[in-house]
N, C-alpha and C positions, 0 to 999 in steps of 0.2 A: 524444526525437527520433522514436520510433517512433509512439508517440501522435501526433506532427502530421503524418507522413508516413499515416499512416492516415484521419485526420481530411480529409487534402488530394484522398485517392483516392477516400474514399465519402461525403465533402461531410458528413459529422456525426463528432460526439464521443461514442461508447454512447448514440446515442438522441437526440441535441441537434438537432434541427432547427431550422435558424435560418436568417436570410439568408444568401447566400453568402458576401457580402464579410466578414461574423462569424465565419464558418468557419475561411473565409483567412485572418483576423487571430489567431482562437487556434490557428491550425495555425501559422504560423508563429513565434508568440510560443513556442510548445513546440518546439519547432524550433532557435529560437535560445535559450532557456534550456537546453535537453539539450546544446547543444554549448557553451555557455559556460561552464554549471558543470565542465566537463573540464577549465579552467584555471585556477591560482591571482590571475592577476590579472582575471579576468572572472567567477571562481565566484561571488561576492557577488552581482554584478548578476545573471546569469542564477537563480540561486537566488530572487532576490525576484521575476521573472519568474513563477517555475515556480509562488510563491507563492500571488501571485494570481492567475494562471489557474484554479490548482488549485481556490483560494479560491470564485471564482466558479464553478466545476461543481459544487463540494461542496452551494452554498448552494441550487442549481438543485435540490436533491433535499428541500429544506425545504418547499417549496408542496406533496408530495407525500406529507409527513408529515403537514403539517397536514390534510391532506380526508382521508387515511386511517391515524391515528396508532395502529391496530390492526394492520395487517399488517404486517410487518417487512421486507421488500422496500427500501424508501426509509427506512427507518431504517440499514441494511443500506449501500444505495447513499453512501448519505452518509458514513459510515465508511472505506468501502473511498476515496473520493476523499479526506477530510480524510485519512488517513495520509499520504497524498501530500503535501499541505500542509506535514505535520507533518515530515515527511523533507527538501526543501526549507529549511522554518525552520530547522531545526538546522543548516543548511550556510553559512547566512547570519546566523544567530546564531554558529555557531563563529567565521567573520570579522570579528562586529563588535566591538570593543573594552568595547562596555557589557554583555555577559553574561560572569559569571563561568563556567568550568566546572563547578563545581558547580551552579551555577541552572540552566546548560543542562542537564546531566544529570538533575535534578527533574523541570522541564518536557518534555523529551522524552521521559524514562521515563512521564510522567501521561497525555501524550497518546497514544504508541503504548500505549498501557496500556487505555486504554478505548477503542481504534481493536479491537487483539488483543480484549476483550472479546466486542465487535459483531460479529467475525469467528466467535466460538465459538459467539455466540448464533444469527447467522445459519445456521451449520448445523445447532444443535439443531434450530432453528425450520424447516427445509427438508430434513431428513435423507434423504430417501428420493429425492432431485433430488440431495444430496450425493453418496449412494452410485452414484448412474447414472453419475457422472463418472470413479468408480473403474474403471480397467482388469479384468476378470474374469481375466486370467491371473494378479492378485497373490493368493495365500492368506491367509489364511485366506476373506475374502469379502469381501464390498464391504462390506456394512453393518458390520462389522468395521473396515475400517479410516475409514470413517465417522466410528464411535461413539470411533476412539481420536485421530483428528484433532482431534475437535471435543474432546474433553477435553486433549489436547497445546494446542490453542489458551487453554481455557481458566486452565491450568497457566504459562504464557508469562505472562498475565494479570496473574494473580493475584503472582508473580513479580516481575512492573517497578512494578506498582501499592504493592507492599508493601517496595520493594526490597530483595529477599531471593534471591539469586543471578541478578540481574538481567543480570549478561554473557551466564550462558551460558544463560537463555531468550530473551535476544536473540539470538542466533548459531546457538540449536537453531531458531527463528521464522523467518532466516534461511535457514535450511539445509533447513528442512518446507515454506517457499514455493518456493524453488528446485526443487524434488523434486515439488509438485503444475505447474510448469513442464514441468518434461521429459517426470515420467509421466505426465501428466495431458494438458494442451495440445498438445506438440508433437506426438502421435500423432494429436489430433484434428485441429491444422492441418494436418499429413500429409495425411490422409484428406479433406479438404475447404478448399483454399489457397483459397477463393473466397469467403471464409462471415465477414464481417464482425465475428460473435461471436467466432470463434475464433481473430482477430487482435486483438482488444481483451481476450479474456480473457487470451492469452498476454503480452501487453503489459501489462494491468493487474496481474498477476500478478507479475511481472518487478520494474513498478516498485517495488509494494509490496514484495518483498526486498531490493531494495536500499532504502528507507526503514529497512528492520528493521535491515540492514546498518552503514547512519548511525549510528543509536543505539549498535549494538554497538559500533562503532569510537571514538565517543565515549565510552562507558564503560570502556571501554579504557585509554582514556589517562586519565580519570578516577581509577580504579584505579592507574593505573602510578605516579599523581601524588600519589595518598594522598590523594584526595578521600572526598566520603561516601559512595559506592557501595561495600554489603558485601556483593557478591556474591564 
């Protein structure tokens, strides 16, 4: 919902310029999928909403890989939107009758799997733009907690990919997104409530924890139900 309220006020999506009335259609389609999926009997539908909206941003970042499949940026982008996708799908594969628990849990752990990857690699690949984001009053140093983010990311990873205590790297993933949310974003949107970046990173941020969140709560029950999750 924050994503199409933002979308509505600066007329794009991170960058999307497009016709207006394109605008106003994916602002509202986020709009109505964030408040839909809040209910049991409309969370399917708004969840395949948020699908393929999501679907289409992700794919927007493909023409970007292909002119420059070196720079990691639109490799990057593209990740950071499919997890959204992929948090989504789970909400609307848990309501539909044709996926098992188990399969869902497979598939959600592969895809936030190599999403968490792209996130690790993005900051390997950017570190010194990663550590500027770091607050200077946390110790040890910025490039400190940099270098331990980017290896927590990768650790998450390898984790859901391997499923090998795949709960609680979703729930610490969880809990490390929410945490670059607060200390990270909300002091910078503090500092500057005007600045389009710093409502889409706080936003983009958000969402992707709660995607991490999805999976968690699905492995979950996974678990509780004596599924294949040996975390």
């Amino acid at each position: 919902m924050a994503f199409g309220l933002i979308t509505l006020v600066w007329h794009d999506y991170n960058g999307w310029h497009q016709p207006r009335y394109l605008v106003h259609a994916a602002a509202a389609a986020l709009i109505f999928g964030g408040a839909a999926i809040q209910f049991r009997r409309t969370a399917k539908a708004g969840a395949a909403v948020l699908v393929a909206v999501y679907l289409v941003f992700a794919l927007r970042c493909v023409p970007g890989i292909i002119a420059t499949p070196k720079i990691y940026n639109s490799w990057g982008n593209f990740f950071e939107q499919f997890s959204l996708v992929a948090g989504a799908a789970i909400v609307y594969a848990r309501w539909s009758s044709a996926w098992s628990p188990e399969t869902l849990n497979r598939i959600g752990r592969i895809l936030l799997g190599l999403c968490t990857t792209s996130f690790a690699l993005e900051q390997a690949f950017y570190l010194g733009a990663t550590a500027s984001l770091v607050p200077k009053w946390i110790p040890p140093s910025q490039m400190f907690w940099a270098l331990t983010t980017t290896v927590f990311f990768a650790l998450a990873a390898v984790a859901l990919l391997a499923n090998r205590m795949a709960l609680l790297a979703a729930r610490l993933l969880t809990m490390m997104l929410v945490l670059f949310g607060l200390i990270v974003w909300v002091p910078l949107l503090r500092a500057d409530p005007r600045s389009h970046t710093n409502w889409s990173e706080i936003t983009e941020t958000f969402a992707i924890a709660g995607a991490a969140w999805i999976l968690a709560d699905l492995l979950g029950e996974v678990r509780a139900g004596g599924g294949d999750n040996k975390s």
